[in-house]
C-alpha positions in Angstrom: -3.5 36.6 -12.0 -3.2 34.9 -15.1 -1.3 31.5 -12.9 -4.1 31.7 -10.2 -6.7 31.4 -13.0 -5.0 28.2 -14.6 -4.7 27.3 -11.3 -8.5 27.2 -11.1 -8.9 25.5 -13.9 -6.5 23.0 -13.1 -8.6 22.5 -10.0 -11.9 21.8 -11.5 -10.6 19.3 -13.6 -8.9 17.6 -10.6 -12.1 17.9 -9.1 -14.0 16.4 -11.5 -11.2 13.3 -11.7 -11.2 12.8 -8.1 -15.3 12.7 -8.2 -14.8 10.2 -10.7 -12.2 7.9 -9.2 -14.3 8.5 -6.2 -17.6 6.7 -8.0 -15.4 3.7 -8.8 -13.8 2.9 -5.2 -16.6 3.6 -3.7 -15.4 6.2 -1.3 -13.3 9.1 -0.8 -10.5 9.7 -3.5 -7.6 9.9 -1.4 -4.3 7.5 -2.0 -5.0 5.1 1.0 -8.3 4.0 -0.1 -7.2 4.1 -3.8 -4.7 1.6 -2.6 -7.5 -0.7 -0.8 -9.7 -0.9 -4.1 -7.1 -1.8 -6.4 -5.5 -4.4 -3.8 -9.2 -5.7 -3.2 -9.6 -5.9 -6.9 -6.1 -7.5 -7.7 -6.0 -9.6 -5.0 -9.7 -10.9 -4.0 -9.6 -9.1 -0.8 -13.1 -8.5 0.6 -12.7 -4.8 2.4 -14.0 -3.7 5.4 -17.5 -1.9 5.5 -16.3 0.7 7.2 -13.2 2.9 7.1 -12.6 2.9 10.9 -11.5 -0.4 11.9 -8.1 -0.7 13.7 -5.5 -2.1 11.6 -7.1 -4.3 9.2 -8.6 -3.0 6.1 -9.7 -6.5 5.0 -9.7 -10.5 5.0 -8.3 -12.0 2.0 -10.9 -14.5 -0.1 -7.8 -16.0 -1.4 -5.8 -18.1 -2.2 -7.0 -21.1 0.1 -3.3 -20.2 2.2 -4.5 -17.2 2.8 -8.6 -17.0 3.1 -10.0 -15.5 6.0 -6.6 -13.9 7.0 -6.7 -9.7 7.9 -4.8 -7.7 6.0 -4.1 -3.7 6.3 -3.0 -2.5 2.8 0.0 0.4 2.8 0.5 2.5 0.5 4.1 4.9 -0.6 4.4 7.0 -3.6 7.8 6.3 -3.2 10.8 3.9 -2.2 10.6 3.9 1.7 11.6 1.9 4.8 8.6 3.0 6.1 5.4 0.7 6.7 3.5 2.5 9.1 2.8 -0.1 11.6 1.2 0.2 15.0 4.1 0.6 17.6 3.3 -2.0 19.2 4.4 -5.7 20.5 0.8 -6.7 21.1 -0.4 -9.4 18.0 -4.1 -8.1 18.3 -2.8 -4.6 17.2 -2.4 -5.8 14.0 -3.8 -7.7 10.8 -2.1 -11.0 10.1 -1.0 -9.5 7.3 0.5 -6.4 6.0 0.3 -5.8 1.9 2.6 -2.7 0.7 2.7 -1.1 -2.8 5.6 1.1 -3.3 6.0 4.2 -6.0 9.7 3.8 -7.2 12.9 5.7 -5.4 13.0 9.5 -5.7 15.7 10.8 -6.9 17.6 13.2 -3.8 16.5 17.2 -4.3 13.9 19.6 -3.0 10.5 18.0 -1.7 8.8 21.2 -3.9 10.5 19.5 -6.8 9.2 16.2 -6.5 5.6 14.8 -7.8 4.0 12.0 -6.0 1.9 10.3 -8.4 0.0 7.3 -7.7 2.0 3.9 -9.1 3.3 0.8 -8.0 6.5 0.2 -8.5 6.5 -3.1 -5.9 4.6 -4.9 -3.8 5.5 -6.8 -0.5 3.7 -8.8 1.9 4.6 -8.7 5.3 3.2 -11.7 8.0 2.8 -9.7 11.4 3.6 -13.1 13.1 6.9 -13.3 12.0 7.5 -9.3 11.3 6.6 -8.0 14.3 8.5 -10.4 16.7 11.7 -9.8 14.9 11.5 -5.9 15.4 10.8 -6.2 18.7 13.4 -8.2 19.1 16.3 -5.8 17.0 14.5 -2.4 18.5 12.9 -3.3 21.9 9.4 -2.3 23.1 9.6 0.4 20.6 9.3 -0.9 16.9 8.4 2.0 15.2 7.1 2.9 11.6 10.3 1.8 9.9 11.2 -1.6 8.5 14.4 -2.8 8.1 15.8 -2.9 3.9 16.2 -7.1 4.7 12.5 -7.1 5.6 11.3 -5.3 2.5 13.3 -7.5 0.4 12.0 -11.2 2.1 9.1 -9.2 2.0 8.8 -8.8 -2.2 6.0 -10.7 -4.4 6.0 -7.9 -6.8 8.4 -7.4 -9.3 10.5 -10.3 -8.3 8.6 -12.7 -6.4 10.7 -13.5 -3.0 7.9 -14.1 -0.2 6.1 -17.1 -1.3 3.2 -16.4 1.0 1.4 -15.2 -2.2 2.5 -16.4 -5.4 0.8 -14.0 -8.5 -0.7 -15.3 -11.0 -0.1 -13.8 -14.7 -3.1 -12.0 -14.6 -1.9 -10.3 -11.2 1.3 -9.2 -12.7 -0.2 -7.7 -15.5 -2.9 -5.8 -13.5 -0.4 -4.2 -11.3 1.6 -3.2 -14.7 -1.4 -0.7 -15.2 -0.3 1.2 -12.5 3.3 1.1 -13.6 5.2 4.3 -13.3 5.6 5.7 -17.3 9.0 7.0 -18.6 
């Protein structure tokens, strides 16, 4: 009994944060749309109104390269090949862009062992244009969720900036460093 009533406890106060984070994005308190507020607020993406449109979550405001482009934020508490893109060849189902924070890599064990806290470890920007030809071309019709490790790492703006699509400013940097994982 006595874990059940820490348990409780524990809940209340989760509650209570998740109210709270809630009051600041502006919605519900769940990772994805934790995700689309900080990427909004890091980099000047105006967000969709509403949480239901398909495949884009929001057109960046900029850089100049970039205004007026769709973009679909992803989010991964951990090291993953997975981006979770419509499985499809089509170009109108999806964003121009696709903008992926990643937690770091897990170390192997039990899933009940493992926490999936919300940080950013890395960040990649994937252009559809270019991304989603190339799968179809390695996999077929069928591209699937996953993207290939070379992707991921053309793909990096965030530590290490490869993809010059959108080159971060100081002050970018050291926003995402808030959301660091801690030792």
């Amino acid at each position: 009994m006595q874990d059940l009533t820490h348990l409780a406890d524990l809940i209340r106060i989760r509650n209570y944060v998740n109210n709270s984070v809630s009051n600041i994005i502006g919605g519900p308190a769940e990772t994805g749309r934790i995700a689309e507020f900080v990427a909004a607020q890091i980099f000047d993406i105006e967000l969709a109104r509403t949480f239901v449109n398909k495949a884009i979550d929001g057109w960046f405001r900029s850089p100049a390269s970039l205004a007026s482009a769709s973009v679909n934020v992803k989010y991964r508490s951990s090291s993953s090949k997975r981006l979770d893109n419509e499985n499809s060849a089509d170009p109108n189902d999806h964003p121009r862009y696709y903008l992926a924070f990643r937690g770091p890599k897990l170390l192997k064990g039990p899933a009940s062992e493992k926490t999936l806290p919300f940080v950013i470890d890395s960040v990649y920007i994937f252009d559809s244009q270019e991304l989603i030809p190339s799968l179809v071309a390695k996999g077929g019709a069928h591209i699937g969720p996953a993207v290939k490790l070379v992707h991921w790492q053309q793909a990096m703006i965030y530590p290490e900036q490869f993809n010059q699509a959108l080159i971060l400013t100081d002050a970018q940097r050291a926003a995402l460093q808030l959301f660091a994982p801690r030792d």
